[in-house]
PLY file of the C-alpha trace (Angstrom):
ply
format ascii 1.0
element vertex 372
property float x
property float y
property float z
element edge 371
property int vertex1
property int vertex2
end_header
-0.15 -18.14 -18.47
1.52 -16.18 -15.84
1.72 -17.83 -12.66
2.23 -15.25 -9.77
2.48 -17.90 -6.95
5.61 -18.87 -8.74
9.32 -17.89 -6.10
11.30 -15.58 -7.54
15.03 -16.54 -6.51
17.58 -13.81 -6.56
20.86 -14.59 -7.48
22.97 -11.77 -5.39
26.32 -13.51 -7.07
25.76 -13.13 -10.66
24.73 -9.82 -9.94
27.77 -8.78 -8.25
29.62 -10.56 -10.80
27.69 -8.40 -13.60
28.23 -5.46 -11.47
31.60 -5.89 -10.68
32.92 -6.63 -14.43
30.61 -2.93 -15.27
32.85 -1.09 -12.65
36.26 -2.13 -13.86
35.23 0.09 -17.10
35.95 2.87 -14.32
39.68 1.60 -14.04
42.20 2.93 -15.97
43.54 0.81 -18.03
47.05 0.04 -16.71
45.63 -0.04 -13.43
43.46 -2.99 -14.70
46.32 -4.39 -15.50
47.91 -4.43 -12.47
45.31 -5.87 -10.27
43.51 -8.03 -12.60
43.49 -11.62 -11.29
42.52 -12.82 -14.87
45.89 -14.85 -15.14
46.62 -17.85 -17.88
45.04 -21.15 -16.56
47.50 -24.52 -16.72
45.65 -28.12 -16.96
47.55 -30.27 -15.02
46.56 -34.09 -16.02
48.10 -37.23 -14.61
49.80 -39.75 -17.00
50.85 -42.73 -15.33
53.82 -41.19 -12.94
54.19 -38.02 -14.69
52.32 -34.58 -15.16
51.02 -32.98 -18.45
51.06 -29.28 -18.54
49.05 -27.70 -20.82
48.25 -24.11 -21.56
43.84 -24.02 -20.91
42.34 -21.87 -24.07
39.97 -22.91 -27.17
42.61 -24.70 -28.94
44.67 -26.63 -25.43
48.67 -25.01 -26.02
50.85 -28.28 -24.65
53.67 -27.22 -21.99
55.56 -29.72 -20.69
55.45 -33.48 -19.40
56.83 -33.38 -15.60
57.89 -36.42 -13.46
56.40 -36.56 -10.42
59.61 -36.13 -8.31
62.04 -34.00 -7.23
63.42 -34.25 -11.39
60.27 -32.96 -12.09
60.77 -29.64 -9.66
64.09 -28.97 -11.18
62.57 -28.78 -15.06
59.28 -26.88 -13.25
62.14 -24.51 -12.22
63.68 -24.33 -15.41
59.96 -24.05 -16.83
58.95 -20.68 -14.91
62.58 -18.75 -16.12
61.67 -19.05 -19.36
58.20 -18.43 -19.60
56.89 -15.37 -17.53
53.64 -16.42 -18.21
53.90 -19.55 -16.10
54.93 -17.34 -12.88
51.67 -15.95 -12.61
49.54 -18.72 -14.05
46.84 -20.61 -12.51
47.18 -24.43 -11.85
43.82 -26.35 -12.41
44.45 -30.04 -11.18
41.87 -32.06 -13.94
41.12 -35.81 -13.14
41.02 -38.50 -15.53
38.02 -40.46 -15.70
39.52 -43.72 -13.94
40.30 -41.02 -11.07
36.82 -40.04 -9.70
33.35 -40.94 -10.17
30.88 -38.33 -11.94
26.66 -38.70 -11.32
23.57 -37.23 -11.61
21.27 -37.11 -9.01
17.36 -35.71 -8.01
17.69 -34.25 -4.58
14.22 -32.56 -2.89
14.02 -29.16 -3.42
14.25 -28.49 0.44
18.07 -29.87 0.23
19.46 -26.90 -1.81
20.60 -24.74 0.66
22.01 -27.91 2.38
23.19 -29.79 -0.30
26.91 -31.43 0.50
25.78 -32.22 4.22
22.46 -34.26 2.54
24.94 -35.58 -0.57
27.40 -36.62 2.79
24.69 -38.26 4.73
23.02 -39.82 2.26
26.74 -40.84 0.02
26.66 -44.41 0.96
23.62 -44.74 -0.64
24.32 -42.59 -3.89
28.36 -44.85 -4.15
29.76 -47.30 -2.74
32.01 -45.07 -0.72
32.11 -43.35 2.50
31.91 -39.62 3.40
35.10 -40.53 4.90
36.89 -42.44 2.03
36.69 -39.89 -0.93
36.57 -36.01 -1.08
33.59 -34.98 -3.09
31.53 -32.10 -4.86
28.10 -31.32 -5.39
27.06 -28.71 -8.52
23.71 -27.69 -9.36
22.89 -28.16 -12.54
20.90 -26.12 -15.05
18.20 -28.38 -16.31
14.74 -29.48 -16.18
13.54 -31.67 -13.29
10.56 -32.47 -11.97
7.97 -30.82 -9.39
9.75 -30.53 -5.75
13.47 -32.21 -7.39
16.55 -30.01 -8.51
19.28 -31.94 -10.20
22.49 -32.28 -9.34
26.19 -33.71 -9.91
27.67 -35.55 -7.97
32.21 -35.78 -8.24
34.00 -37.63 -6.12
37.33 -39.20 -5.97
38.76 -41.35 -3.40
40.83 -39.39 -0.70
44.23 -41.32 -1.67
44.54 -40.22 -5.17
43.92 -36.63 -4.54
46.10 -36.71 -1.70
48.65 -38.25 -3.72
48.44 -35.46 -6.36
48.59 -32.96 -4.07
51.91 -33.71 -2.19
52.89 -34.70 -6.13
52.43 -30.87 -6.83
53.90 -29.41 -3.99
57.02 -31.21 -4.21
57.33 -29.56 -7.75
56.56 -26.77 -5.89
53.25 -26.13 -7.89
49.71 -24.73 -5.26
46.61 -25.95 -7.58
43.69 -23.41 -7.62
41.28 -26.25 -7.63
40.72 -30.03 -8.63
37.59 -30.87 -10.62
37.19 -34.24 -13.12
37.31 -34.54 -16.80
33.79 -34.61 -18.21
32.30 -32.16 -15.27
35.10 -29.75 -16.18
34.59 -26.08 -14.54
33.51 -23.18 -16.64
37.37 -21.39 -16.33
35.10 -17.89 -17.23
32.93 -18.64 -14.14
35.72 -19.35 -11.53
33.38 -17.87 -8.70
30.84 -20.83 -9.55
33.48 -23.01 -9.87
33.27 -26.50 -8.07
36.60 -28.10 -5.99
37.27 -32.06 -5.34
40.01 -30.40 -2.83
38.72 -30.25 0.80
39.15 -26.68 2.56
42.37 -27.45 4.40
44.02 -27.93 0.88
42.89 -24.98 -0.87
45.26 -22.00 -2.40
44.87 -18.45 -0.41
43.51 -16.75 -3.67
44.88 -13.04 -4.08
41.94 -11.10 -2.78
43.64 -7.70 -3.30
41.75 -7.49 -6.78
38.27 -8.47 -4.94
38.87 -5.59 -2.39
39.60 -2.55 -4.92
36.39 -3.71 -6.90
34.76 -3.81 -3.54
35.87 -0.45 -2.83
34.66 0.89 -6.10
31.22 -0.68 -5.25
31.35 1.35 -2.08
32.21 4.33 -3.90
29.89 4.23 -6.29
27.35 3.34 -3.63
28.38 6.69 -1.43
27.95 8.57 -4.65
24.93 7.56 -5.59
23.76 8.04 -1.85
25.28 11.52 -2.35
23.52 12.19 -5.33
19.85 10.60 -4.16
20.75 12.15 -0.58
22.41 15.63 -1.13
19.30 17.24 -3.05
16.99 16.59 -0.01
19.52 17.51 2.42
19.72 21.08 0.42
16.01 21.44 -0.04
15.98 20.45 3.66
18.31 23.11 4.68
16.67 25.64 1.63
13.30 25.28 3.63
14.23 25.15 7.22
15.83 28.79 6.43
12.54 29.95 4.80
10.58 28.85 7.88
12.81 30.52 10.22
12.41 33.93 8.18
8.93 33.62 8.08
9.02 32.73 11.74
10.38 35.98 12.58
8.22 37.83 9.95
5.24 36.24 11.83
6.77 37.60 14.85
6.65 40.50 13.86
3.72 40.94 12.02
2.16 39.71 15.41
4.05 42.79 16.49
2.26 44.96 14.33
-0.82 43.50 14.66
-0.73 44.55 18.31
0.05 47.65 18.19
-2.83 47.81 15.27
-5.24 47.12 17.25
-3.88 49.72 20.39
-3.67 52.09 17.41
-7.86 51.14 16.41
-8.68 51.16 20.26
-7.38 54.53 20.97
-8.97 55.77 17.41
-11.95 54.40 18.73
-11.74 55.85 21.88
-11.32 59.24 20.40
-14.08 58.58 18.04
-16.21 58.05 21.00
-14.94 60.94 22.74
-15.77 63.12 19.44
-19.41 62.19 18.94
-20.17 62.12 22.96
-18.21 65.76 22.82
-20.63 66.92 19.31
-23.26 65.63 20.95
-23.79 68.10 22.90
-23.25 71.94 22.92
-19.72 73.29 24.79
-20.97 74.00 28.01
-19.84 77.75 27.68
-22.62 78.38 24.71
-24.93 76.80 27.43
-24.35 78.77 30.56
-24.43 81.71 27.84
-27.66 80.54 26.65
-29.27 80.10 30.03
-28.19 83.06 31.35
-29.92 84.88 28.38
-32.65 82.70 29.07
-33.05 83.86 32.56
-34.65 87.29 33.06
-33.25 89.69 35.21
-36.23 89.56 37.79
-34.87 88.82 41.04
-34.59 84.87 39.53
-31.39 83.15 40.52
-29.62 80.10 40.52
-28.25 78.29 43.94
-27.15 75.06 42.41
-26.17 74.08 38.73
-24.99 70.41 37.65
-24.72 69.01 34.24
-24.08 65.43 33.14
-24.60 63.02 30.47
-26.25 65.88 28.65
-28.08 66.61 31.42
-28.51 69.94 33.11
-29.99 70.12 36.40
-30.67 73.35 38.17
-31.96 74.78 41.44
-32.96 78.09 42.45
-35.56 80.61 43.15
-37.74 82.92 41.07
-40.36 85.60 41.51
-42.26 82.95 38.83
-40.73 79.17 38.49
-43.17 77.94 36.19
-42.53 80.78 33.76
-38.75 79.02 33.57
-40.11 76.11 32.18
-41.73 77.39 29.13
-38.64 79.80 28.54
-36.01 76.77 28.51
-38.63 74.70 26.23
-38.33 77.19 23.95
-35.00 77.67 23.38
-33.02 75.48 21.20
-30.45 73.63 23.48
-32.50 72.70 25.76
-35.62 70.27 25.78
-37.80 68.06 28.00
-37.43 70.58 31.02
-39.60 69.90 34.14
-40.07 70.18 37.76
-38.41 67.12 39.60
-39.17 67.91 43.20
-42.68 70.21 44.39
-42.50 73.88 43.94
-41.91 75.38 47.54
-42.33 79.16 48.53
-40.36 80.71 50.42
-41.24 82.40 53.78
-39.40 85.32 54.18
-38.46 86.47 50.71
-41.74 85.55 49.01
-40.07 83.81 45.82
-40.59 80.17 44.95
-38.09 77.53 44.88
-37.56 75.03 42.29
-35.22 72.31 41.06
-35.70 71.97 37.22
-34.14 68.97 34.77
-33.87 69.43 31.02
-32.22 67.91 28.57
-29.51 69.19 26.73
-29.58 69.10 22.31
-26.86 69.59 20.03
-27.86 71.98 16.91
-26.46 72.13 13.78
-25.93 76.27 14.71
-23.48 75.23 17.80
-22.34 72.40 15.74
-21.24 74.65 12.52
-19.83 77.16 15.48
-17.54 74.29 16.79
-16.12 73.02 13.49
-15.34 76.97 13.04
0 1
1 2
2 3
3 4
4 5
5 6
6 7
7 8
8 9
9 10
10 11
11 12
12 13
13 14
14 15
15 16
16 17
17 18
18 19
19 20
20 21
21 22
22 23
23 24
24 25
25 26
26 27
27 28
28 29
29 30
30 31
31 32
32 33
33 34
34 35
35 36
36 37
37 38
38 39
39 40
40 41
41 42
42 43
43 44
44 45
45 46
46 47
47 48
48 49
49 50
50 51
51 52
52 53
53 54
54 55
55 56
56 57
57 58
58 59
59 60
60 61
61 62
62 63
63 64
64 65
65 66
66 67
67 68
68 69
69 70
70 71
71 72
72 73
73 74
74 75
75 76
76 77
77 78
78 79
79 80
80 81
81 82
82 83
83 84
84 85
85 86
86 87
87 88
88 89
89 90
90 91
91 92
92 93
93 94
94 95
95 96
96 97
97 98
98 99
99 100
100 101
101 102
102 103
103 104
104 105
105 106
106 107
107 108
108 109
109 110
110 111
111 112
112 113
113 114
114 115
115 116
116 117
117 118
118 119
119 120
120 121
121 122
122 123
123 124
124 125
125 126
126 127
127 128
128 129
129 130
130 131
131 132
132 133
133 134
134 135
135 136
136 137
137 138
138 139
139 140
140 141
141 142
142 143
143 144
144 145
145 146
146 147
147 148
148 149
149 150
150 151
151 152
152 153
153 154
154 155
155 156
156 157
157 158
158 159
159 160
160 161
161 162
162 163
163 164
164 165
165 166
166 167
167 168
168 169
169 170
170 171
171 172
172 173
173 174
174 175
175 176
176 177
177 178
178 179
179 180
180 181
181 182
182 183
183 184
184 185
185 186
186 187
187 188
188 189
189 190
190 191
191 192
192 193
193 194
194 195
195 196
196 197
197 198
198 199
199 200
200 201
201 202
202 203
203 204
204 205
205 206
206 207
207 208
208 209
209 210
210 211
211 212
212 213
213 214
214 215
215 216
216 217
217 218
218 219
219 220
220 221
221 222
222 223
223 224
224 225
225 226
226 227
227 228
228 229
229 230
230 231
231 232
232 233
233 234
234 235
235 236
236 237
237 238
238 239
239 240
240 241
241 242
242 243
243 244
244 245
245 246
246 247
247 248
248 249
249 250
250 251
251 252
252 253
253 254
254 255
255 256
256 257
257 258
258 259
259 260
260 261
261 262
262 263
263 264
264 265
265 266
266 267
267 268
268 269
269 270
270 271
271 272
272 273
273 274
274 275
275 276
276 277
277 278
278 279
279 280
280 281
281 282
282 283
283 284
284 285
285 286
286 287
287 288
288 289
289 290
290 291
291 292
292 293
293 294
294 295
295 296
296 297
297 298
298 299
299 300
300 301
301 302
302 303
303 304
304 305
305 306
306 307
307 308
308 309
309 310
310 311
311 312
312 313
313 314
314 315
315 316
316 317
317 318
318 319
319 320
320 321
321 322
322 323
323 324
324 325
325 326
326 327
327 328
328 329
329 330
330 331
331 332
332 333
333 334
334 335
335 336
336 337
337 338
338 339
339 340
340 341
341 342
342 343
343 344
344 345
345 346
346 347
347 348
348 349
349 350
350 351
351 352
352 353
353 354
354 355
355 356
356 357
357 358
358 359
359 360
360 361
361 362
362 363
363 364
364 365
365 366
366 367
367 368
368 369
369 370
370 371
């Protein structure tokens, strides 16, 4: 059954590993060559006061048998003109057995990101050494264990011997990659995993120039595929921000046009008005026409004419006023006429005054006569 409160652990170093051995498929080939740190490994072994030199590989090639002296330098010397492989080999110093001390242990599973400072604090009680006696190593190891233990292995060697060796080596003028012990022996595929009995200040400067160019590859590949996740949007970014300003000033205008739309439908609308209040009523020419047909020649005259609003107002005097009502009710402009102040007479000429209102109508005759 699935158990999804189980911790996923991440190991960032394989993957690099993986990812790095991918990428040098984008070297060319002599290139590879060139900065390829994948060199031919020596075992170096200690027989009594001598070193054996041995080629590392499935089936072990024997080199040579050194002494550990200053004799031993000069054949070393003599070694590395002759074979060009040996000039750009990697030394692995390998312990006997009777050299170091190999054993398992069951640490808590809280001590793995700490392990050699528990292994040293607790090394008294794993040996019968001292942190301070041997120089050891700690190496997880890839088997069961159970609930809340990891297992481990535990190399040491006492500080003597492995000081010994090394001074040994550099006198034949030999720098040792790394030390580890014969029956814990290091994966030689799986150098970056690899475990060393030799303390920091002992350790060879490896060539990193290799390390860097893969790096640097990573970081290319890493920009392009940035570039290729990155560029698109940036386009589509740019593509859109260019469509929004056009349509910006589109909308700019069309708010342009829009205004002067609507100025365009007011004044339309103003002259509409101005058309139907105009054909609403007759041209005021047809109606002093009419009225003065209207009025007989009979001594009647007017002293005061207005019109507004379709309204025609009129003052005057007449042998007869009330006569001038029926006459404007009966012609066809004008309607509703009727006295708005008292009939008067007047003194000296005999004729009555009047102010008469009436409204004025359109008809379809004056109407036809103004579209003519």
């Amino acid at each position: 059954m699935l158990n999804l409160n189980s911790t996923i652990e991440l190991d960032f170093k394989k993957f690099f590993r993986w990812w790095q051995k991918e990428l040098a498929f984008l070297v060319p080939e002599k290139l590879r060559e060139l900065i390829s740190d994948r060199h031919d490994t020596v075992i170096v072994r200690t027989r009594g006061n001598q070193f054996e030199l041995s080629y590392a590989g499935e089936a072990q090639e024997p080199l040579a048998v050194l002494s550990r002296n200053e004799e031993g330098a000069a054949q070393f010397n003599e070694l590395l003109a002759k074979d060009e492989r040996l000039a750009k080999a990697n030394f692995i110093v390998r312990l006997h057995r009777a050299e170091g001390i190999c054993r398992e242990l069951a640490l808590p599973a809280a001590a793995k990101e700490n392990l050699a400072q528990v292994v040293a604090y607790e090394l008294s009680r794993f040996t019968p050494f001292k942190p301070e006696q041997v120089y050891f190593a700690v190496k997880s190891l890839d088997v069961a264990a159970e609930p809340g233990l990891i297992p481990v292995l535990l190399i040491l060697t006492p500080r003597e011997v492995l000081d010994g060796l090394y001074a040994d080596l550099s006198t034949l003028g030999i720098s040792p990659l790394f030390a580890d012990y014969e029956g814990a022996e290091n994966d030689l595929k799986q150098l970056d995993e690899a475990y060393d009995l030799f303390p920091e200040w002992l350790r060879a400067n490896t060539n990193k120039t290799s390390h860097l160019i893969y790096a640097a590859l990573a970081g290319g590949v890493i920009l392009l595929l940035a570039a290729v996740l990155f560029l698109p949007v940036l386009f589509e970014y740019q593509t859109v921000t260019l469509l929004q300003e056009k349509i910006d000033a589109i909308e700019k205008d069309a708010k342009k046009i829009k205004g002067m739309q609507a100025e365009i439908d007011d004044v339309l609308a103003e002259t509409e008005d101005l058309i139907k209040a105009k054909n609403a009523s007759p041209p005021v020419i047809e109606m002093l026409n009419t009225l003065s047909a209207l009025i007989k020649d009979d001594n009647t005259w007017l002293t005061y004419l207005q019109f507004a609003d379709g309204h025609l107002q009129i003052q005057g005097e007449s042998p007869s006023a009330s006569g001038l009502i029926a006459v404007l009710e009966d012609s066809e402009i004008f309607a509703n006429a009727k006295f708005v102040s008292p009939v008067t007479q007047d003194t000296t000429t005999g004729f009555e005054r009047f102010q008469i209102t009436a409204d004025i109508v359109k008809t379809e005759q004056s109407g036809e006569q103004r579209k003519e």
